[in-house]
N, C-alpha and C positions, 0 to 999 in steps of 0.2 A: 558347657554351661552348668553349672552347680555340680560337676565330677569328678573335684581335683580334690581324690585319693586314689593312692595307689595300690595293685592287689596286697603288697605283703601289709595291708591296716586294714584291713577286712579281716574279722576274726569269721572262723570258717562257721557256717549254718551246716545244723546237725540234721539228718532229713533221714524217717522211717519212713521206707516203700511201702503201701498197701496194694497189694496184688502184684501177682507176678507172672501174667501171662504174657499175650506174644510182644508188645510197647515198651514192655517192662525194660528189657536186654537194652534198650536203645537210650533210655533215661540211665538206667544203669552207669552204661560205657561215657553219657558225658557229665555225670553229676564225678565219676572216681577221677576226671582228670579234668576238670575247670578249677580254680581258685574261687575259694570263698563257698564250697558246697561238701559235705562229708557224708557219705550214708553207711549209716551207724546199725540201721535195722530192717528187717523185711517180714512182712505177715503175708499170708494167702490163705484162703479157705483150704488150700490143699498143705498141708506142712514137710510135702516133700518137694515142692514146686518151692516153696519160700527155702526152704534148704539149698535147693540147688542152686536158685539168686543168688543167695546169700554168700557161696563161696567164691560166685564170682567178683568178688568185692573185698583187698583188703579190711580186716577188722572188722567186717559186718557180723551180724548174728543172724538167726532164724529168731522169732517172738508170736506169737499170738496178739492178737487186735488189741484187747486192752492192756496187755503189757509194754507194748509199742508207746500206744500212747500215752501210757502214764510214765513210762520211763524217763529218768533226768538229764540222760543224752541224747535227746530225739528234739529238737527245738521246731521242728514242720513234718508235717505228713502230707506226704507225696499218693494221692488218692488215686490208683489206676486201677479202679475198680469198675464194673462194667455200668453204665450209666443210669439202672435203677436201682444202685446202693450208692448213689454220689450224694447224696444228703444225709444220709443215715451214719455214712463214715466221715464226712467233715463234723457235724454233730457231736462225735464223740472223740474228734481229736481236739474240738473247739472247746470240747468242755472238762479239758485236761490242760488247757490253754497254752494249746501249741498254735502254729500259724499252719494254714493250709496251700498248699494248692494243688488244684485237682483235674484230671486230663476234662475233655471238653462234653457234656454240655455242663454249667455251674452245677443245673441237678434236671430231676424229669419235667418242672414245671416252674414257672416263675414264682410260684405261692414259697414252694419249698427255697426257692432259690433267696426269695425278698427275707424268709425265717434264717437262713445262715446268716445273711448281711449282719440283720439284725442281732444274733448268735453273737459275731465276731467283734461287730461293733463294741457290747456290753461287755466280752471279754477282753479287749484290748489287743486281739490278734488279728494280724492281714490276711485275707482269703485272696491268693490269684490263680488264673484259670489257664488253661489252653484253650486255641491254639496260641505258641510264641513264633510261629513261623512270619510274623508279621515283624519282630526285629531281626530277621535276615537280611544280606544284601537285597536282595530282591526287591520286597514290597519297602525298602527302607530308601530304595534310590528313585522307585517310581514317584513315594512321599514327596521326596527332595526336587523333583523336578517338576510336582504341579503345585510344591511351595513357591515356587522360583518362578511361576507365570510363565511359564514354555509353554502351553497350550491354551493361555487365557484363562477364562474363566470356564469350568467345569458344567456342562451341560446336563449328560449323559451317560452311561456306563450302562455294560453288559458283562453277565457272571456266568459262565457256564460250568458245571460240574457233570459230565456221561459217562456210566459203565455200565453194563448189562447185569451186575449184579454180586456181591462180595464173596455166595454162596461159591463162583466159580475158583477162589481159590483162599477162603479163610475155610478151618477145617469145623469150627463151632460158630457159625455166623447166624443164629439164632434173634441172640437181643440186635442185630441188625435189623431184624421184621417184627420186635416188639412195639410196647408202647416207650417214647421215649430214644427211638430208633428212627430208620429210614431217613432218605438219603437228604433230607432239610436239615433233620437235627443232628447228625450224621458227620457230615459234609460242611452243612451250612456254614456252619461256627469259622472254617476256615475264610471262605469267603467274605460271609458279612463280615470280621471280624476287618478283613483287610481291606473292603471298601470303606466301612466308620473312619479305619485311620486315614485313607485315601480323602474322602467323602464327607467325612462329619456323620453326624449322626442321623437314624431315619424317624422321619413323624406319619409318616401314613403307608398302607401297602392295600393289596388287592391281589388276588390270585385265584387259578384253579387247580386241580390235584387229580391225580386218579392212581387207581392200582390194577395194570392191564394183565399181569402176571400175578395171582395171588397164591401162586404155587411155586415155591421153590424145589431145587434139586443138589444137595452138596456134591461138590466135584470133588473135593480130595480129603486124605485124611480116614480115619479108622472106622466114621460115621459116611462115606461115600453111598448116594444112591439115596440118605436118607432124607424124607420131602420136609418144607419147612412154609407153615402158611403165614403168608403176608399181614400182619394185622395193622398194618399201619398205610401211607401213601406213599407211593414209590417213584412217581413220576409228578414234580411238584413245578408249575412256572408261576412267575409272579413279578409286580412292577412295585420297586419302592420310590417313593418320595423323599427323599433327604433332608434338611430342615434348610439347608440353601437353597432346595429348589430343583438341584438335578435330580435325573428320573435312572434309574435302574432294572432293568430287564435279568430276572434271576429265573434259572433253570437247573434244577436238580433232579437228577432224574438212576433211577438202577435198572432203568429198560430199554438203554441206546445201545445197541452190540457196535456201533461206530461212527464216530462223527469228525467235524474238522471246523469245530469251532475254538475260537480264540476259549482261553482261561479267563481273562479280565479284559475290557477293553473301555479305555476314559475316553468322552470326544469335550472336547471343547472348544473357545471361539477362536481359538487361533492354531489347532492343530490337534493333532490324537494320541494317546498314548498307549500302547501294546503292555501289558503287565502281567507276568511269569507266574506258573502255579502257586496258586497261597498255600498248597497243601509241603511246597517245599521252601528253604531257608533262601536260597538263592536263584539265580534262572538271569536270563536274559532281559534285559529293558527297552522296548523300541519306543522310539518317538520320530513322528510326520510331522511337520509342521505347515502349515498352511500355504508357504512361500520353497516349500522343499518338495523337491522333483519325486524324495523315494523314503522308506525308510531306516533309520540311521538308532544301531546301535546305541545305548548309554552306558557307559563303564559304570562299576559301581562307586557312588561314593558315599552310601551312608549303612549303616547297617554293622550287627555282628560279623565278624565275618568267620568263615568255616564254622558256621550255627547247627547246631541239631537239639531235637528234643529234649530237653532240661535246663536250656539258657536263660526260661521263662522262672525256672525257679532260681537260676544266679542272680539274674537280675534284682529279683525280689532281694536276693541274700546282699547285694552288694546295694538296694533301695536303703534293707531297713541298717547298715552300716552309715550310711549317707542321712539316712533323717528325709528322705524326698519318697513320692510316691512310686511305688513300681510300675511296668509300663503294663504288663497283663495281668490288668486287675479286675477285682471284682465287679467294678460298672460296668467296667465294658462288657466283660461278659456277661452280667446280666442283663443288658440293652440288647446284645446279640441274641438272646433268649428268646426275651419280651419280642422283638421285631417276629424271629421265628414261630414263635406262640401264637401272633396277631395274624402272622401269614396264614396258616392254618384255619384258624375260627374264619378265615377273609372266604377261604376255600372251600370251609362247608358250610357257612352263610350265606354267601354268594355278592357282598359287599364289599364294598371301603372301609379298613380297620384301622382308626386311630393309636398311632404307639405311646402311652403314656410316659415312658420311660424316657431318658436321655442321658449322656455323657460326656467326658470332655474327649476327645482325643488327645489319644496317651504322646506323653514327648517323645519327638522322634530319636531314634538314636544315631548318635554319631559313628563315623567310619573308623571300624578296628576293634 
């Protein structure tokens, strides 16, 4: 529906990498072999780290930040910068009027994040966000099958995200216990991201928080042994309200050392749906149904398929060829923001926190 062009009429979208740590390698390897994506530059605060990117990539170059973005072959920058310079480097690519998009959260707060909108708006450039693990098979066939009324009408849902903590195997997991960090805004974005497209959007939440461990310990890496203090909430649960009406039960948590809870799970009035890590593109789809003895696999049928980290900026690259809106966009991720924002204030208020915010759910994508 409204995608009949073919890849060789997609002129390719030219895309400078900002940062180049451990994510980097992974956007890298599918931005040099999708159609319709070319990356042409790479910056990093370190210039041998952006050097070494750099050769991994037919024709790329090593640059410096404002040479990146002022350059006349860079048409988007790719923002993989750690999450309290994500405003500061959209900012100055917007205002070189390139298009952005930026790994996940949009930026540290919703203030900062409402000021790019408004940035990109005036400039005429598109800002989209991660996560895109939400147009993989995965969360793209669980989509298709509560489109399709297999489980009636959607009640309820449950989000769970558990691990004892990143320090055990990231070797600088620092801005993980910053501000701007910890395992809501973290984590979150994967999740809410994939119940909004599930789910629609959320208008109210409520939650509590705590930090049971305010002391960390790096396990690996050059800095091993060395402690790292919590300043943020580490163990977050919380109930949203969705504008339909179904209730969500969200747990993120960096203090579970193991558990054996579901990833996602939809109930609704005619049956339940099982739904696969949103942290990866593809996974398994079960559904019960109300009148069925067990549960029963769903092949996939909608979604990118063989997806990984950068398809979020194809897409865009093959939106703005098309004239339509890209699917990981800027509302949405600023809706996922805003919800995580509100959870929080819900958590050290001790209230009910209306979410001003809303969005449309992005079109789903078709199979292939």
């Amino acid at each position: 529906m409204g995608e009949q062009v073919t890849d060789s009429h997609v002129t390719d979208l030219r895309v400078g990498v900002v940062g180049a740590g451990k994510i980097s390698a992974v956007y890298l390897d599918t931005l040099t072999r999708l159609p319709g994506t070319r990356v042409t530059a790479v910056a990093d605060l370190d210039p041998a780290r952006a050097e070494a990117a750099a050769r991994t990539v037919p024709g790329a170059r090593a640059a410096g930040l404002d040479e990146l973005c002022a350059a006349a072959d860079v048409d988007l920058v790719l923002n993989l910068t750690v999450p309290a310079a994500h405003a500061e480097v959209a900012h100055r690519a917007i205002a070189a009027g390139k298009h952005v998009y930026g790994e996940k959260p949009l930026a540290a707060t919703t203030g900062q994040a409402r000021e790019l909108l408004t940035a990109a708006a005036s400039a005429g450039v598109r800002i989209g966000c991660a996560p895109d693990t939400v147009l993989g098979t995965g969360l793209q066939t669980a989509r298709a099958v509560l489109d399709s009324g297999r489980i009636g009408t959607p009640l309820a849902a449950t989000a769970f995200m558990t691990t004892p903590g990143h320090e055990l195997w990231h070797p600088d997991p620092d801005f993980y216990y910053r501000p701007g960090g910890g395992p809501l805004l973290d984590m979150g974005p994967y999740h809410l991201s994939a119940l909004v497209t599930l789910l629609g959007p959320v208008r109210r939440v409520t939650g509590l928080a705590a930090t049971p461990r305010p002391v960390r310990t790096i396990a690996t890496g050059p800095r091993a042994g060395t402690r790292v203090e919590a300043e943020v909430a580490t163990h977050v649960t919380g109930v949203l309200e969705h504008a339909d009406g179904a209730l969500t039960t969200l747990l993120m948590s960096f203090d579970v050392w193991a558990a054996r809870l579901p990833h996602i799970e939809v109930y609704g009035t005619a049956g339940s749906l099982s739904v696969p890590d949103p942290n990866h593109f593809d996974g398994q789809v079960r559904l019960h149904g109300a009148d069925e003895a067990g549960w029963s696999t769903v092949p996939p049928s909608a979604g990118y398929r063989d997806a990984a980290r950068g398809h979020g900026v194809a897409d865009l690259a093959r939106s703005l060829a098309l004239g339509t809106p890209h699917r990981a966009g800027a509302e949405l991720a600023y809706h996922v923001l805003d919800v995580m924002e509100c959870l929080l204030t819900a958590t050290t208020e001790g209230r009910q926190v209306e979410v001003t915010s809303t969005c449309e759910r992005p079109e789903a994508v078709p199979f292939g």
